[in-house]
N, C-alpha and C positions, 0 to 999 in steps of 0.2 A: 504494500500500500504506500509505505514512505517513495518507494522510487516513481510510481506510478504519477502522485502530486508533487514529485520533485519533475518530473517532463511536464507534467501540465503548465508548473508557475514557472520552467524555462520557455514555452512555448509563448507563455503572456508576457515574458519579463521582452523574449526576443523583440517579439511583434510591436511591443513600444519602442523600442526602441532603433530598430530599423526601419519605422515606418516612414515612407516616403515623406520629402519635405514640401511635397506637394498636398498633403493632407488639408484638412480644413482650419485644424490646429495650428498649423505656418503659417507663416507669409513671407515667402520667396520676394521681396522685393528686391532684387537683384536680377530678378528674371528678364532674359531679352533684353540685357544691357549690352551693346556693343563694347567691344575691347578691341585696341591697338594689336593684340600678341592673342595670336592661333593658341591657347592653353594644349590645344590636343595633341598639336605638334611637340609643346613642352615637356607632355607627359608622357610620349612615345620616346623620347631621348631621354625622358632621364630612367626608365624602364631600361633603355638599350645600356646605359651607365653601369645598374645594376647587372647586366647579362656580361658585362664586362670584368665584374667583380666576381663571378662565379668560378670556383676552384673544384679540383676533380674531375671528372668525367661529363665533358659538356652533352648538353640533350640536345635533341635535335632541334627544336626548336628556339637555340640559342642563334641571335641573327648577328654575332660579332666576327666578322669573316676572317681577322686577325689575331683571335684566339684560338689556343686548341685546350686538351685535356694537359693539366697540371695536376702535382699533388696526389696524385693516385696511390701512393705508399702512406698520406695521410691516416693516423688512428683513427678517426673519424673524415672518410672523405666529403665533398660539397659541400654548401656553404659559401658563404661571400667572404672575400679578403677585405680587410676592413677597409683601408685606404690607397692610398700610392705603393703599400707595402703591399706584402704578402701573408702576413699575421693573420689569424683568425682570429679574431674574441666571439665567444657566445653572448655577451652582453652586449655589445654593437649589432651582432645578428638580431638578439632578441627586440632589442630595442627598436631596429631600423622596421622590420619586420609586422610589429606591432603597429607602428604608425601609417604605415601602407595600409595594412588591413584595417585601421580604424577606416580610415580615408574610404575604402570601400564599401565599407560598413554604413558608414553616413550618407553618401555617395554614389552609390550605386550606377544609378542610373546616367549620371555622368560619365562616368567608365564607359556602360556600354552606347551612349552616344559618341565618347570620341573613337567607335569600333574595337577599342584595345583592351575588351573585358579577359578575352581567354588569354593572350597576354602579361596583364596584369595577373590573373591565378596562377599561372605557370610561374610566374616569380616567387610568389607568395609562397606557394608550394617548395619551390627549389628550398628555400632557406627555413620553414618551417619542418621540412621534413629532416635539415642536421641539424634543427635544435633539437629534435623527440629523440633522434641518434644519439646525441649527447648525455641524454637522461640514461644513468649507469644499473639504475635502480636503488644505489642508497647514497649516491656522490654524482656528481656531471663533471663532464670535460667541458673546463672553461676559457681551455687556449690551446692554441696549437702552433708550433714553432717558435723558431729560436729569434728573440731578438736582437741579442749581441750581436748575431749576423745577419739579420735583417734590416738592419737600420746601419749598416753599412755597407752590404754589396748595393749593387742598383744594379740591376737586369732584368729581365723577362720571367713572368710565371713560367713557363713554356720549360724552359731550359736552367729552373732553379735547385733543381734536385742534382743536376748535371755538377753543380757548383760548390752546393753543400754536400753533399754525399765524399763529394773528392776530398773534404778539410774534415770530415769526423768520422767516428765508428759506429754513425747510426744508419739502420736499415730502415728508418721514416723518423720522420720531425719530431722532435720533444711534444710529449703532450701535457697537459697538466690538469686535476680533478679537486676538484670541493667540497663541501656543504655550505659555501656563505650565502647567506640568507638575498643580498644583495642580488647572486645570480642568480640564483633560482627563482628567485621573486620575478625576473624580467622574463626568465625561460618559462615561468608559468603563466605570464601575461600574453606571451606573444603564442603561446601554444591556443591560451580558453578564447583568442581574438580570432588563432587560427579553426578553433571549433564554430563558431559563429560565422563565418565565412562560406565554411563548405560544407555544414549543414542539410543544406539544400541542394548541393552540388554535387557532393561525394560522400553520406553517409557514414560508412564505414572509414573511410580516413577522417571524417570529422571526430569521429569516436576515439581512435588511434590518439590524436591531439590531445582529447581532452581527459584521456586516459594520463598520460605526461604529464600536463597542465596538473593535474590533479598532485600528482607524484612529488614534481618538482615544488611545489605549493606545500606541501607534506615537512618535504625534506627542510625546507626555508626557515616554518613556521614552529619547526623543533628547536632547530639550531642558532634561529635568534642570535645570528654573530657573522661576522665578514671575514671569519679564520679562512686563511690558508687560498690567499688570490695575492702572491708575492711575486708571480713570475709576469702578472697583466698590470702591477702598479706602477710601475714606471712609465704606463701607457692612459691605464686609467684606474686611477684607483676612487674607491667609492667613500663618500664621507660619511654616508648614513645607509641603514639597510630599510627602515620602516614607511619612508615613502617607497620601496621595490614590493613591500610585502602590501602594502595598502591601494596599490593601482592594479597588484595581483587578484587581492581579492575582489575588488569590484569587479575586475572582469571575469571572477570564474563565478559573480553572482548572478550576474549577465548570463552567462552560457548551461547553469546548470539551473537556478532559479530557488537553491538554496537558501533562507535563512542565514543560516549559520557562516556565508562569506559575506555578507553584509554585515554581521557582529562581528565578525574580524575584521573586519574595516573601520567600524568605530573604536575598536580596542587599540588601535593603532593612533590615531589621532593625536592623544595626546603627547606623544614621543615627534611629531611632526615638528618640522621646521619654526622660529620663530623667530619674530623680528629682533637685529640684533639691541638689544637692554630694553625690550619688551615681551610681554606676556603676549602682544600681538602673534594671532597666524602669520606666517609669513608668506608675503604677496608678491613681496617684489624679484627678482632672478626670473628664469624663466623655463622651460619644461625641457629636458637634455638627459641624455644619457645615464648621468650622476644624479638629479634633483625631478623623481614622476610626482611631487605632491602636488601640482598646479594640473595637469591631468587629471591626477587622481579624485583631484577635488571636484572638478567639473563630472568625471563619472560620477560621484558622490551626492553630488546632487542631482543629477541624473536620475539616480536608480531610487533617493530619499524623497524628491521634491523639495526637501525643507526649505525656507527661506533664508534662512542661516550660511548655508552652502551657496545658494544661489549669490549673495550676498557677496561671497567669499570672494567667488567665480570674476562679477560685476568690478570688484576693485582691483582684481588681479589684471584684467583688460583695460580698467582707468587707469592704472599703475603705466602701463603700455600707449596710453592713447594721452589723456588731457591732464594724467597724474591724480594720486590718491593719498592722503594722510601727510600730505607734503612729500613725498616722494614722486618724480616721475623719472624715466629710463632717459637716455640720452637721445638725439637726434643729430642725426647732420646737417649739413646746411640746403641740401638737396631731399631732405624726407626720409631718410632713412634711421626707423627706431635702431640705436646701437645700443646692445649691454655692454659687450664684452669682447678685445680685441684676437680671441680665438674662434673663429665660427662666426662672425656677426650674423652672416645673413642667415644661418641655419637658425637663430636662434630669432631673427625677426620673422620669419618666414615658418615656424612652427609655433608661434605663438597666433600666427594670419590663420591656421587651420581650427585652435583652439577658438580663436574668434568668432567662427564662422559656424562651427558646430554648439556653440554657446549661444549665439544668435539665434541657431534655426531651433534649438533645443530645448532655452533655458528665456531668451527673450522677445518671443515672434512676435509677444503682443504690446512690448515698449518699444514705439517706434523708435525715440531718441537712443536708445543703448544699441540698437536692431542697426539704425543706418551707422551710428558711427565706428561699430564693429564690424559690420561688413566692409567698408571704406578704409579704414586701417588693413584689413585681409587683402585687399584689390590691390589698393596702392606698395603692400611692402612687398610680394610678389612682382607685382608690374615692373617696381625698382630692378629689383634683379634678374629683368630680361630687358631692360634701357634705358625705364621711366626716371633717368638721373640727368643730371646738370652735363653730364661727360657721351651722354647717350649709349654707353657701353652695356651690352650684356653681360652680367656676373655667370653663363650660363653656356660651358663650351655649345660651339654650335647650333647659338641660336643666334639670329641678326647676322648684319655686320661687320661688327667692333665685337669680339670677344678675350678673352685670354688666351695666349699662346704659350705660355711657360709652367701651365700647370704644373704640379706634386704628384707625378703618378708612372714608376717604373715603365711596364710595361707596354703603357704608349705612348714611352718615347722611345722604344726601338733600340736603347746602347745596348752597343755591343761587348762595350772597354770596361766596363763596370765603371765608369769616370762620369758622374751622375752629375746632372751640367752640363755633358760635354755637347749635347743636342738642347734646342728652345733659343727663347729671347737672346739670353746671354751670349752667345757668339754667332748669333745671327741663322743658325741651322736650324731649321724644320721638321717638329717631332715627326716620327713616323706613319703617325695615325692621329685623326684628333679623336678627344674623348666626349664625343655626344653627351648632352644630357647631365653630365656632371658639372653641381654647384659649389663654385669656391667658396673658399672663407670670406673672402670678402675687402670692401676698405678698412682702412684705420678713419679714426674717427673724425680724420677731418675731411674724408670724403678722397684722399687719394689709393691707389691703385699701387703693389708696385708687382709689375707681371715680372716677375723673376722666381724660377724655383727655389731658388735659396729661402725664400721670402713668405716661411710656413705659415703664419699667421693668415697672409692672403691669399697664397695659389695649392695650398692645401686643399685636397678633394677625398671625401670620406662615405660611408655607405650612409651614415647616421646623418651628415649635411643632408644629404639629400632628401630625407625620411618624411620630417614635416612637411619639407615643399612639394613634396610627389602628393603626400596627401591633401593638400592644400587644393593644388589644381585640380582634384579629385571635385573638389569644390567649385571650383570656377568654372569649369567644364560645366557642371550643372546648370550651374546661374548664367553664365555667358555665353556658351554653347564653345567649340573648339571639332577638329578632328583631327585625325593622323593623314599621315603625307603618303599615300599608296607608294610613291620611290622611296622613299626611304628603309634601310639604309643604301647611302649611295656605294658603288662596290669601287673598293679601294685595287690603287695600283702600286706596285712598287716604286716608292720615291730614289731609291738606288741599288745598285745592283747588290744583292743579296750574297752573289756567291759569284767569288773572280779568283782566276790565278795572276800572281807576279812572278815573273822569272827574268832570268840573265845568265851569261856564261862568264863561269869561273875558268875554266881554259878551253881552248880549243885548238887543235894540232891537223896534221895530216895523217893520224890515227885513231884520233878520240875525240869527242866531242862530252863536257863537263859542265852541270848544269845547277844552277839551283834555283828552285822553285818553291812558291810560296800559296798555298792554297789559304784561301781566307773564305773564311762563313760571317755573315753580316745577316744571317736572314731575321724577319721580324712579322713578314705576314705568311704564317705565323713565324717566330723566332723555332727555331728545332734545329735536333742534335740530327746528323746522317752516317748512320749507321755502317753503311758501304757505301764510304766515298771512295772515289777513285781518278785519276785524270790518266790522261794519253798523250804522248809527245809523237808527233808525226815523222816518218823520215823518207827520202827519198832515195831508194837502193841501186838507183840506176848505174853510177859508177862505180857499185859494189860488183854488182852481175856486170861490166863492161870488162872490168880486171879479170874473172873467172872464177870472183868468189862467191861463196853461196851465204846464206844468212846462219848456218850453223857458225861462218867466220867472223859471226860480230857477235860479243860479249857484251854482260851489262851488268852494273853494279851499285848498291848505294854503297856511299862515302856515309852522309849524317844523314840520320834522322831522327829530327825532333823528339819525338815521343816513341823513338824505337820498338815502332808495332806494326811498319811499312813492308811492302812486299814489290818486287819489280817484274813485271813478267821479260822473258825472253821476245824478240820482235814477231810481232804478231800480223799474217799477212790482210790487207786492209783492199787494195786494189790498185790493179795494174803492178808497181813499181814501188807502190807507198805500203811502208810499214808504219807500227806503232809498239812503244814502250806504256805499258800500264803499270803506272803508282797504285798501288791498293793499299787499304786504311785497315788493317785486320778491324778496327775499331774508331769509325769515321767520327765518333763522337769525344773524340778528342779536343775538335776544333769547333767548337761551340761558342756565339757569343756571349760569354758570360766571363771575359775578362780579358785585362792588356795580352796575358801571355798562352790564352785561351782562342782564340777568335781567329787564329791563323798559324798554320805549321808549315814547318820549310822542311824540304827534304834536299838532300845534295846527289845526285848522280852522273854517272861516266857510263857512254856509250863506245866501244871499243873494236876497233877491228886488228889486224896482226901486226904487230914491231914490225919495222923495217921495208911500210908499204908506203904509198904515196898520193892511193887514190881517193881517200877518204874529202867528202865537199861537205861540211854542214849545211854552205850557203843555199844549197837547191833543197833544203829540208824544209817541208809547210810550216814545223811549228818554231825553226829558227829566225824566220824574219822579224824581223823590226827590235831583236833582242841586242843589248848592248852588253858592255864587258864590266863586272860588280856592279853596275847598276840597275836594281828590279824596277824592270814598266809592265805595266798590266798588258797583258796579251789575250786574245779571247781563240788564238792557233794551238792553244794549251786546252784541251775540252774539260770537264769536269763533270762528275756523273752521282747521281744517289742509284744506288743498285741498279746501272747500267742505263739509267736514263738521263739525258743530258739535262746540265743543268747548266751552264756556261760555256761558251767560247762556238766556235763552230767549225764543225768538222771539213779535210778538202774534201768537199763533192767535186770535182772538174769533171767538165761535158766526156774530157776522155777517160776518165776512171770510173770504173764500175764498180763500186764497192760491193765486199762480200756483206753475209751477216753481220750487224753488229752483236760481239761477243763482249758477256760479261767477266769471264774466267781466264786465265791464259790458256792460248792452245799449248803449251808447253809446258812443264814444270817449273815455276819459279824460282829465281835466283833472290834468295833471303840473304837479311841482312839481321845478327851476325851467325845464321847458323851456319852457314855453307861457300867456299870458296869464292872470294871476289874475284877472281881471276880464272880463265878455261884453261885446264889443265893440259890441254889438246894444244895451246899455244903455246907453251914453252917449254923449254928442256927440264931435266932434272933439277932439283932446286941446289944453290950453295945457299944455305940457306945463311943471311948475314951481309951477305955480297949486291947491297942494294946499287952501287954503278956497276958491278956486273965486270969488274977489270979481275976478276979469280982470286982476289984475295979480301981479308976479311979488315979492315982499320979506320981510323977515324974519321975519312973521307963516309964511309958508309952510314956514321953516326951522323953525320950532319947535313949529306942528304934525305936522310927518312926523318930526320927532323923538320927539313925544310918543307919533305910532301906536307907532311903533318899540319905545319904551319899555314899551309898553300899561298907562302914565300915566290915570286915566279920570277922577279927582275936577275935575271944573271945566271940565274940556274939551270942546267940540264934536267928536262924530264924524264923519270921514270919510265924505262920501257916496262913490257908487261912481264920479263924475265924479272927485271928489278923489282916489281911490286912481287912478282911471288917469291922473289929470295928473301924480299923486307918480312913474312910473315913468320919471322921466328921461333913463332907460340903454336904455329899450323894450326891455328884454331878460327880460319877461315877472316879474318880479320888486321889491319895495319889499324896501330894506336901506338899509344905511350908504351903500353907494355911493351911489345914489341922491341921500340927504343931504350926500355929501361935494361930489356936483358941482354943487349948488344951493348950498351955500355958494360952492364957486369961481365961479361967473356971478356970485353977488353982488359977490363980492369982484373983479370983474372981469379974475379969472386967465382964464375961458375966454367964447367966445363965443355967443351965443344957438342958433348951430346947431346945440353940445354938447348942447344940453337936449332933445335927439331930436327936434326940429325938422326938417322934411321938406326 
């Protein structure tokens, strides 16, 4: 019987309070007001801001073309990254969360006038469904990742795991778990808002929610304390927990229709905020992540009626609008209510939604309190798509005049981890811009400074944007608004994503010595390539004129970077033209995620027999245009993700008929260092030691294999390919130091002649 009358008086509490504000009880005076700014356009971008923010495995109906799946090793994967960073908190989830769905809640049918209803649920959902994930059963995860390195590299979600995986011993992100009252409070609000939503939609995951909601609400109202949130304070630490626990319970009195969350609500009260060296409630601040009593209070009277509350309500919006108690908020000189120089607009602009729902809710039938709360909602909004003195949109990609240097890793595309190095500040053009995302805002005298460095202002957050999404949730209503069928527009690569540099290190009438630099820049999306590979083209026609065949050209790496490279043997391409393929045992090496990350060099030598004369780099496709130590970008050098090009371009000539392209060598490759740099088919038996090759073993030798070493070249005799195999001392298929170290000790008669790979 109790649960029976506990659905019925959710089903009366619902029905009041999502009833249309069209009722007879409203007055919609706002209605069929013309406005300057499409709302619907606003609310589709900043929807799109959020799909931006989304970590783990993206849905399909995520329309951000230069995102992909991140975070997948996540303890808890999905979820929005709170800001420019990649942190998770469940309180910013919670929070952000909650205000959208109030928005829809009040709202409705605004939503689905500007066509963005199933839209807007799919967001809803994405982030309600990792806060119920988060719920442990007797604790919650209330962060995830590390900040010491998060608030130091700057890079891509994309290829973050790539960066931090490489600097620790973890198999996924630090996570961390609670019972402070503070979260769970927010996680229980945003879950019983997330019941009330899909209801009607989806049943059974409305259930799911408020199943959580209930849990988390549980666990809060035990534990009565903010223990154990050490790893998210340095981010956001919370001053009180009983405004968390008192805007929880209103809403899970809302959703279940309980008594008993409504007496928790008043139990709470008097632990609430007060003015400071008075007994006064306190009215003035405004409603934010850390501080739900000026919410809470509005639900409160909401769900009470009492006059009392209303009261409360009335002054906290005269605080905001014409001032109350001798207290009013700041203004600029252009209209804009400022609190506070972190967030301003988030904090004008969620206080424009509490207006507005206070209005339609608490005062339809004072016209005076009715127009000048709706008017403060219009205009602080408006402000922050241009209605200012500077005519600027605070609102990427709306108008314009908007920010160009936002706070936000991932779309700005660095590759270098050198955060800055793209935006305002030296004049280069983030990657992508960030639709829909609202900054912090001006400083209070109404200036701008678009610069990243410049957190206060070009700071963009999941939470900034919470109140104002719900806001035009509002406006849309009263003003009408729609979405932009183009949008979003499809983005193109602003620069070349993935190039090679090369140049030669020597070049003879036997070999040809090269060093090449492959570099990954990508960013739509940014990602690691797995099997990378390039190909150096060559032209064998004066090889076959002499009567040599391609068994007579050898090939070899010297250096390579991250020594996990493979070279194939020449591989036939068509007609006359060959090719050498570089393969990446492990192409994700070269990832942008840092100065010495986002490009690898490998060094190699193409070789035909000592003592020939026919060998021409210059008729080789991939040698033109290359100079001597200096790398220029070449695009005769191709570049490939698992055989598919991705840079440069291959010789097609009307006379060459290329065979298949192959991803594999047709041959066995020549590694580096397991297996002989040099064909043993080309030279005689080794002395081994005898790097000039004149039969004896002295100091002249030590200073030539030092000189290769060095690749020293003004004055010096090159190493024939007799010399290189006598230099390998150690016959462990390799010339280095070692090599040189134990040819000094023979001389110096520390070891014996058999050391010198002597059979």
């Amino acid at each position: 019987m109790k649960k029976i009358v506990s659905m019925v008086l959710s089903a009366v509490t619902a029905a009041a309070f999502l009833g249309s504000a069209g009722v007879d009880n409203i007055k919609d005076k706002a209605a069929a007001a013309e406005s300057a700014y499409n709302y619907g356009e606003a609310l589709q971008k900043s929807l799109f801001f959020y799909e931006v923010q989304q970590a783990g495995e993206l849905p399909e109906w995520n329309q951000v073309s230069w995102r992909d799946d991140s975070m997948l090793t996540d303890y808890i994967a999905g979820g929005w990254f709170d800001a420019g960073d990649h942190l998770k908190f469940t309180l910013t989830n919670s929070y952000s969360v909650a205000m959208l769905g109030w928005g829809m809640l009040e709202y409705k049918d605004g939503v689905k006038k500007s066509g963005l209803y199933e839209q807007y649920l799919n967001n809803l959902d994405w982030a309600l469904d990792y806060i119920a994930r988060c719920d442990l059963g007797d604790e919650v995860v209330y962060m995830i990742g590390d900040g010491a390195f998060d608030h130091v590299w700057w890079g891509s979600a994309e290829v973050y795991e790539n960066k931090f995986f490489s600097k620790t011993d973890f198999t996924e992100r630090p996570y961390f778990t609670t019972k402070a009252s503070s979260m769970t409070g927010q996680m229980a609000a945003a879950l019983a808002v997330g019941y009330l939503v899909f209801k009607d939609e989806d049943s059974a995951k409305a259930d799911y929610y408020l199943e959580h909601a209930i849990n988390c609400f549980e666990i809060g109202d035990t534990s009565r304390n903010d223990e154990g949130l050490a790893a998210q304070e340095p981010y956001y630490k919370s001053s009180t927990f009983y405004d968390d626990l008192f805007w929880a319970s209103n809403w899970l009195y809302m959703a279940t229709g309980e008594q008993s969350y409504l007496d928790k609500a008043e139990s709470y009260i008097p632990y609430l905020g007060k003015e400071d060296q008075s007994t006064d409630m306190k009215y003035t601040w405004g409603l934010c992540w850390d501080d739900m009593m000026q919410g809470g209070m509005l639900l409160y009277a909401i769900n009470t009626g009492e006059n009392q509350w209303k009261n409360h309500v009335a002054k906290h919006l005269d605080y905001w609008t014409i001032g109350a108690g001798g207290k009013q908020v700041k203004y600029t000189s252009d209209g804009l209510a400022w609190l506070f120089n972190w967030g301003s607009l988030r904090h004008a602009t969620t206080t424009s939604f509490l207006a507005m729902v206070a209005s339609d809710r608490l005062f339809a039938d004072d016209t005076a309190l009715y127009d000048r709360y709706m008017a403060f909602a219009k205009k602080q909004v408006d402000y922050c798509l241009g209605d200012n003195d500077n005519d600027f949109s605070y609102v990427v990609g709306m108008g314009d005049k908007y920010p160009k240097s936002w706070h936000h890793r991932t779309s700005s595309g660095v590759w270098d981890d050198i955060w800055g190095s793209l935006g305002q500040e030296d004049g280069k053009e983030y990657a992508h811009v960030l639709y829909g995302a609202l900054v912090g805002g001006p400083n209070q005298d109404g200036k701008y400074n678009d610069v990243v460095s410049s957190y206060e202002n070009s700071e963009v957050a999941i939470d900034y944007n919470a109140g104002y999404t719900a806001a035009l949730c509002g406006l849309i209503e009263k003003n009408g608004g729609t979405s932009d069928p183009d949008f979003p527009p499809t983005e193109t690569p602003k620069w070349d994503e993935f190039y090679i540099e090369a140049c030669i290190n020597q070049s003879s009438n036997t070999f040809t010595e090269l060093k090449v630099q492959a570099t990954n820049h990508s960013a739509w999306p940014a990602r690691a390539i797995e099997k990378l590979s390039y190909r150096y083209f060559m032209d064998f026609t004066e090889l076959f004129e002499a009567g040599y065949t391609v068994d007579d050209v050898s090939v070899r790496i010297g250096m390579d970077e991250f020594q996990n490279c493979t070279i194939s043997k020449p591989v036939h391409y068509g007609d006359n033209i060959y090719y050498v393929e570089i393969a990446y045992a492990d192409g994700t090496y070269i990832v942008p995620t840092g100065q010495s990350e986002h490009q690898g060099e490998v060094q190699f030598r193409i070789s035909v027999p000592d003592a020939t004369n026919f060998w021409n780099a210059e008729n080789d496709y991939s040698f033109e245009g290359l100079k001597a130590q200096d790398l220029v970008v070449t695009d005769k050098i191709t570049m490939y993700d698992n055989g598919k090009l991705i840079w440069g371009k291959e010789p097609y000539a009307e006379d060459i008929e290329p065979t298949e392209p192959v991803t594999e060598p047709e041959t066995e490759p020549v590694t580096n260092p397991s297996e002989p740099e040099t064909d043993p088919s080309n030279v005689e038996a080794s002395l081994y030691g005898d790097v000039d090759c004149n039969g004896e073993i002295e100091v002249n030798d030590v200073v030539a294999l030092n000189m290769y070493l060095l690749d020293i070249q003004s004055n010096v005799p090159k190493l024939t390919e007799q010399g290189l195999a006598n230099a390998d001392v150690e016959k462990d298929g390799l010339i280095d130091l070692s090599d040189s170290a134990k040819l000094i000790n023979y001389l110096a008669e520390l070891v014996p002649a058999t050391d010198l790979g002597a059979e």
